[in-house]
N, C-alpha and C positions, 0 to 999 in steps of 0.2 A: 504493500500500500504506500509506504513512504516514498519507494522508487516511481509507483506511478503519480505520486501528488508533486516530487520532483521534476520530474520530466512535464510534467504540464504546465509548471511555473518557468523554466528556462524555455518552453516554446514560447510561451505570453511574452517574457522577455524580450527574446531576439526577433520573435514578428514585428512587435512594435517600431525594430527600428530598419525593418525590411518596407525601402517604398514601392508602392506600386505604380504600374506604367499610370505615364500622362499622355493626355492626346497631343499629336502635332496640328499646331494653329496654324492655319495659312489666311492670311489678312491682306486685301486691296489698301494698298497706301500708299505714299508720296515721301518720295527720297528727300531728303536736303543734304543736297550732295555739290561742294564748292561753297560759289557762292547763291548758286538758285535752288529751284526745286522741281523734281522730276516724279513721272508716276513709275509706281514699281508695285512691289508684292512685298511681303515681311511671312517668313518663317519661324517657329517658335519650337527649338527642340529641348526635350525635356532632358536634365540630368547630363549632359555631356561635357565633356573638360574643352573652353576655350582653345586654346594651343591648336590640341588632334583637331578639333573642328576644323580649323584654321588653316593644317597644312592639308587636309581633305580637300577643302574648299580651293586651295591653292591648286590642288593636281588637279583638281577636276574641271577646272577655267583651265590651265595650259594643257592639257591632254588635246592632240593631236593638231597642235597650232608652236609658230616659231615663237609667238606671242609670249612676253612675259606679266605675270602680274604685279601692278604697281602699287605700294602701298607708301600712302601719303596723309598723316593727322588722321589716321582710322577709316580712310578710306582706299577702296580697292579697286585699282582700275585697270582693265585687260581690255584693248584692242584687237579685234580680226580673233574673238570668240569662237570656236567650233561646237555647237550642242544641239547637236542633230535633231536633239528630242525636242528641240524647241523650232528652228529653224533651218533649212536647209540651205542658208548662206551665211557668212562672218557675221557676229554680232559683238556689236562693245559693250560688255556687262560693265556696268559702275556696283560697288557691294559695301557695306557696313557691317561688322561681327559685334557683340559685343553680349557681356554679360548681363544676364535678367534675372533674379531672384537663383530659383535653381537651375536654368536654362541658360541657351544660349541663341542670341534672337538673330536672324540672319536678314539685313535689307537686299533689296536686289531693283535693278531698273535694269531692264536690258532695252538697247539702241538699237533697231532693226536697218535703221538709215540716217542720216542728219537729222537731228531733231526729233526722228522719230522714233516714240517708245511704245513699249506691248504694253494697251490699257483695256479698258472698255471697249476703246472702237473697235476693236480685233478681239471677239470673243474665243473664236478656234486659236490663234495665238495664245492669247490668255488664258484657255484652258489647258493647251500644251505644258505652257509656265510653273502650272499651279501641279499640275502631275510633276513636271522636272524635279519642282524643290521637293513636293513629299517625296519623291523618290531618293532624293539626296538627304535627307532630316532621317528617312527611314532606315537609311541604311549606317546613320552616324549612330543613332538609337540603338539598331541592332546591334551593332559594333561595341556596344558600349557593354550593353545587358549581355551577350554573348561571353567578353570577359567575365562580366559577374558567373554565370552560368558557372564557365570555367574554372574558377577562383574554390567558386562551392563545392563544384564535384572532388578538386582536389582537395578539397578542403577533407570529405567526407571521405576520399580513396585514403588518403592519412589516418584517419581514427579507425577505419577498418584495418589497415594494416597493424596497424598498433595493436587492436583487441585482436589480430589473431596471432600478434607473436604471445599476447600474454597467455594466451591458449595454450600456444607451442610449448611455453616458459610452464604453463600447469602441466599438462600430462608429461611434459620433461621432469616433472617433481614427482608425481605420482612414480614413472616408470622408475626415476631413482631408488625412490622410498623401495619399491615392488623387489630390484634388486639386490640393494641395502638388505631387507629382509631375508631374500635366500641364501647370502652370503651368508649372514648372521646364520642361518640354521647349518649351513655348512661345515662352517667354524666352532660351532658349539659341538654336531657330530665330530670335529675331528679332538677337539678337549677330552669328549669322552672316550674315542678311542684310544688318546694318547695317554690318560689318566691310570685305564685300564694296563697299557705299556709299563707307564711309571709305576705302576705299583707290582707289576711281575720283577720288573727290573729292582724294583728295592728287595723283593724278597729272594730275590738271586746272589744278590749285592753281601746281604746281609748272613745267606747260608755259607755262600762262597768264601766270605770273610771268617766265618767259624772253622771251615775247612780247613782256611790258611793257618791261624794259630793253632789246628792241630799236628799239621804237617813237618816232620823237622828235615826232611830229605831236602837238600840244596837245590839242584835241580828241579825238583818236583814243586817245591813252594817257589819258585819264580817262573815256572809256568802260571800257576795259579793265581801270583801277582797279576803277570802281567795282563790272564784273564779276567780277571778285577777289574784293572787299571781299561780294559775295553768296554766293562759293563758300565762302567762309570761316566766313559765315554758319550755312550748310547745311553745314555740319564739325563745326561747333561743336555744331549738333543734334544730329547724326548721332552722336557722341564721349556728350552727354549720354543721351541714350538707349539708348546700350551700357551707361556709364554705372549708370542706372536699372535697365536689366535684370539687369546683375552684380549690386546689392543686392538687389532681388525675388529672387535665386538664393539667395542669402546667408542670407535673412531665412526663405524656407521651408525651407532647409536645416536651419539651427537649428531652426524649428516641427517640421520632419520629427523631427530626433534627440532632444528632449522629447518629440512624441510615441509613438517606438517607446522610450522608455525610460518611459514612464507607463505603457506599455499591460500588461508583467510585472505591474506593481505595482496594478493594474487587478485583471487574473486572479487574483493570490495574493488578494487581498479578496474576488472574486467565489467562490474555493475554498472561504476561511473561511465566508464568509455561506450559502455551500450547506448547507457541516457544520452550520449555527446550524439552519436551516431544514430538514434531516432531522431535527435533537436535538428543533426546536423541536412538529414534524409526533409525534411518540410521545409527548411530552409533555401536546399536544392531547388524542390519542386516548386514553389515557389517563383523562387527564377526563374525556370524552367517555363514554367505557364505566363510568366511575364514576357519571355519571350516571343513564345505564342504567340500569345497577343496581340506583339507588337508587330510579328509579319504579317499579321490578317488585316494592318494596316490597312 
């Protein structure tokens, strides 16, 4: 229950500061461009950074002209225009960019001849125009929300990867543990078996020993030593290999009790990282249908 009243709270959260698409304005209006005033059109695109607008706007006035765009006190002016979409001869676009709350407002007059501009008189012009710019507004929008898009899914490929190394990192603990344990039984069968060794060998050790003090033949009792001095040998193995096994017990006991206390702490981050990874999943979609949206322009 906590984890689902969580995760409802971090959605509420970060929707709030998730915007939604705006519509692109396109508006009949009068340039004041120099020192007069000209008829043009004004674009209104939501949410896009000045700058990119800016060098957008710039390719796409010099694209397929030797023309270059002139930029003078915030005004833009390209001579022998190519935009086919609009006209099928040169046109001089005059253009103003400039910031508007959270948008970016585009002026435009385009010159089809001396003096003359695309207004009212020329409604199939005029309609050409008005298609042009949303086409240009919509495709700066797309561009914009498409990073976003972008930004999210990787956002969200990140928290997935993440929750499944911590996976990898759990059943990498479990299989430890799993191991840890058969060892242990291992080692403990080999204690016993060696135990059972140590203790034939003490009683060998020990009859052997009585043997020798009874023995006074020279030879005979340095045989018997020296068989001793072998059993003693083989004791002494026997002792160190219990020995060995006792701390192999010891040492994955500890590995065992780190990892059944990592493995909580494991989970409660693999919990968090889920909550991240549903907030981050609506976030996406989100964008995602934003963008939508925006191409149903």
């Amino acid at each position: 229950m906590k984890s689902i009243s969580t995760l409802a709270f971090l959605l509420a959260i970060t929707c709030i500061g998730i915007k939604a698409q705006k519509p692109i304005l396109i508006t009949e209006d009068s340039l004041n461009f120099g020192k007069g005033r000209i008829p043009g059109l004004s674009v209104t695109i939501p949410e896009v950074n000045y700058e990119k607008t800016l060098k957008a706007w710039t390719r796409e006035l010099q694209a397929g002209t030797r023309s270059k765009l002139i930029s003078e006190d915030n005004e833009l002016t390209i001579f022998g225009a190519r935009l086919k979409e609009v006209s099928e001869n040169p046109v001089n676009v005059y253009s103003k960019l400039m910031n508007v709350d959270t948008a970016v407002k585009l002026n435009i007059s385009i010159e089809v001849k001396k003096d003359s501009y695309i207004d009212r008189t020329n409604e199939t012009d005029l309609s050409k125009t008005k298609l042009y710019l949303k086409a240009f507004a919509k495709n700066q929008y797309i561009d914009l929300v498409n990073d976003q898009v972008n930004a999210e899914e990787q956002e969200l490929k990140t928290l997935e990867k993440e929750l499944s190394s911590l996976e990898k990192e759990k059943a990498s603990l479990q299989k430890s543990i799993e191991s840890d344990n058969t060892t242990i039984v291992t080692e403990k069968d080999n204690i016993t078996l060696q135990n059972n060794e140590l203790a034939s060998l003490t009683a060998e050790i020990i009859d052997q020993n009585k043997q020798l003090s009874a023995t006074t033949d020279g030879p005979t009792k340095k045989t018997k030593a020296d068989y001793i001095d072998g059993l003693e040998k083989r004791k002494k193995k026997v002792q160190n290999s219990i020995e060995s096994s006792e701390n192999k017990i010891n040492k994955f006991n500890n590995d065992i009790d780190k990892a059944n206390a990592e493995i909580p702490r494991n989970e409660k981050m693999q919990e968090q990282v889920s909550v991240k990874i549903e907030n981050q999943k609506v976030v996406y979609q989100k964008f995602a249908d934003k963008l939508e949206t925006i191409k149903s322009y």
